[in-house]
N, C-alpha and C positions, 0 to 999 in steps of 0.2 A: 294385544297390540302393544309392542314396543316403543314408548315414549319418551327423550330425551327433555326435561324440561328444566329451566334455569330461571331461578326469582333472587332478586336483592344481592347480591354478589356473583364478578366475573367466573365463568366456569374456572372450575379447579386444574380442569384439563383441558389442551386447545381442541376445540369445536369439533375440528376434518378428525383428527385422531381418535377420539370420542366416536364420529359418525364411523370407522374405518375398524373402526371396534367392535362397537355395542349391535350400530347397523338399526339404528332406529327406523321407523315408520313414521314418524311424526315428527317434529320441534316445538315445542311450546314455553312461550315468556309468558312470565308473569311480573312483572313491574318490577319497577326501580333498580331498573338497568340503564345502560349509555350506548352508543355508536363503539367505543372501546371497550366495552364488558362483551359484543358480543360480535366482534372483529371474528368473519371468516366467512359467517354467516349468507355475504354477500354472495360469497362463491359456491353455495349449495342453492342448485336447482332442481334436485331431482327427490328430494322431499319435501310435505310439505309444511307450511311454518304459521301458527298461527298464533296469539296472544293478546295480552291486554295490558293497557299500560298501569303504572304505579301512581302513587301520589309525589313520586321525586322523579319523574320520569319529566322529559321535555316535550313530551308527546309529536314526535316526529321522527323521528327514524325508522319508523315501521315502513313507510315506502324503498327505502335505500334497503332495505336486507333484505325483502320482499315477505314481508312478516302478514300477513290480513288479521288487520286487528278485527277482535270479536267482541267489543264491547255491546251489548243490547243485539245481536247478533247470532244466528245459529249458523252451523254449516256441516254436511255428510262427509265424514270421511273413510273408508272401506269398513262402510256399514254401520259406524258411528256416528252418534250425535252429540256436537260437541258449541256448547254457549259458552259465552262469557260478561262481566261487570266488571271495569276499570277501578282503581282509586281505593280511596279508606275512608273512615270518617271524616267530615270536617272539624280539624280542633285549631288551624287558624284562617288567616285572610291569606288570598292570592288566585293563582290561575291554573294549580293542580289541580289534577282530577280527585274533588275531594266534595262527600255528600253528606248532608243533615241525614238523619236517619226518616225524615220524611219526605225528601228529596228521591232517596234510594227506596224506600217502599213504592211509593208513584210511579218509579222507573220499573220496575220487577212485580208490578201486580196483575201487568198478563202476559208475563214473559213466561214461554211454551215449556215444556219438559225437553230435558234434552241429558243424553248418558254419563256427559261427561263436565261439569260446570267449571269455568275457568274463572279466577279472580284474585285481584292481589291481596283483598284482606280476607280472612276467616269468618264464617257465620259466627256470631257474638255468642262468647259460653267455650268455643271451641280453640284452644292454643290462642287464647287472647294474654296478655301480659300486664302487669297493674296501671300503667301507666296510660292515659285513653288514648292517645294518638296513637300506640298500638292494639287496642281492641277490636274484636269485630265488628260486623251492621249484624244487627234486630233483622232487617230487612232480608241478609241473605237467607240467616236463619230459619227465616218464614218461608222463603224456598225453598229453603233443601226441606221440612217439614210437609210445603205443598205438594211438591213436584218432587220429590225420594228420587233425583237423579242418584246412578252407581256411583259414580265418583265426585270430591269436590276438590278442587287443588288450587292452592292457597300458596302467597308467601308474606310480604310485610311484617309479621312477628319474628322472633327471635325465640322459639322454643326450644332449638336444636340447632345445633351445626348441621345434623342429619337428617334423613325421611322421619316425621313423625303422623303416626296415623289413628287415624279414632273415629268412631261410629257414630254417628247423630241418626237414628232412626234406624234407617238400614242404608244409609247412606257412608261409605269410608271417606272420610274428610282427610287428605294430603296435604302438610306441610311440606313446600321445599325450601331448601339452603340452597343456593348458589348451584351446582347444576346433578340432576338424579336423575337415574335410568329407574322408571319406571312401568310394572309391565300390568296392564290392565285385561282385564279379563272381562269383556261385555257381552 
């Protein structure tokens, strides 16, 4: 399955051009993105789009680009199973999607297996950065451990400008940068 998917910075390249391209199967956001990072979006109808919002996200423009968010959330797409968890840790006060790490265990302790795990931070351990407000959750960790979905795809760190990928279990845990054609094999 060919996946277009874009986290924390506007695609590199405009969206239609990309799709007219690559010829994806899929869209997928992963947070901390805007209305402007992902201008075009509106006018793709004929694949479909799904994601989760960030911790700098305004958590609204998923209806305007016809995005179905998948936070706590699973859905089939041509024979995939694809979940997702919003947000990062919490390291201040406000109205972001942002969780205690026993906030997010309570959220995800009977959340189903599914192939493909969507989320804006990393399972903790995994492309985490020194700083905590970009570290991962304990919590997703314990997932991808429980439930060894194939894939996990991540953005909110700063590991790479590019794809960077790594193994937790037997699970490939996907960092993206702002926007990657990624082709999964489920």
């Amino acid at each position: 399955m060919k996946i277009l998917a874009i986290a924390d910075r506007p695609p590199r390249t405009p969206i239609r051009e990309t799709i007219n391209e690559q010829h994806p199967q899929i869209i997928i956001t992963l947070g901390d993105l805007d209305m402007y990072d992902l201008r075009g979006l509106d006018d793709i109808r004929d694949i479909p789009k799904i994601g989760v919002y960030g911790n700098h996200c305004s958590g609204t423009y998923f209806p305007d680009y016809g995005i179905e968010n998948m936070h706590l959330k699973t859905k089939e797409i041509d024979g995939v199973l694809f979940g997702g968890f919003e947000g990062s840790i919490r390291y201040k006060k406000g109205d972001a999607p942002m969780y205690t790490e026993e906030e997010a265990s309570e959220l995800l302790k009977d959340f189903p297996y599914v192939d493909v795990m969507l989320a804006h931070s990393p399972p903790k351990g995994i492309h985490d950065e020194d700083d905590p407000a970009h570290q991962g959750l304990q919590a997703l960790r314990d997932y991808v451990e429980r439930m060894q979905p194939k894939y996990f795809l991540h953005g909110h760190t700063y590991v790479s400008e590019g794809t960077q990928e790594d193994l937790l279990g037997n699970t490939k845990v996907v960092h993206v940068y702002a926007d990657q054609i990624l082709d999964l094999s489920t």
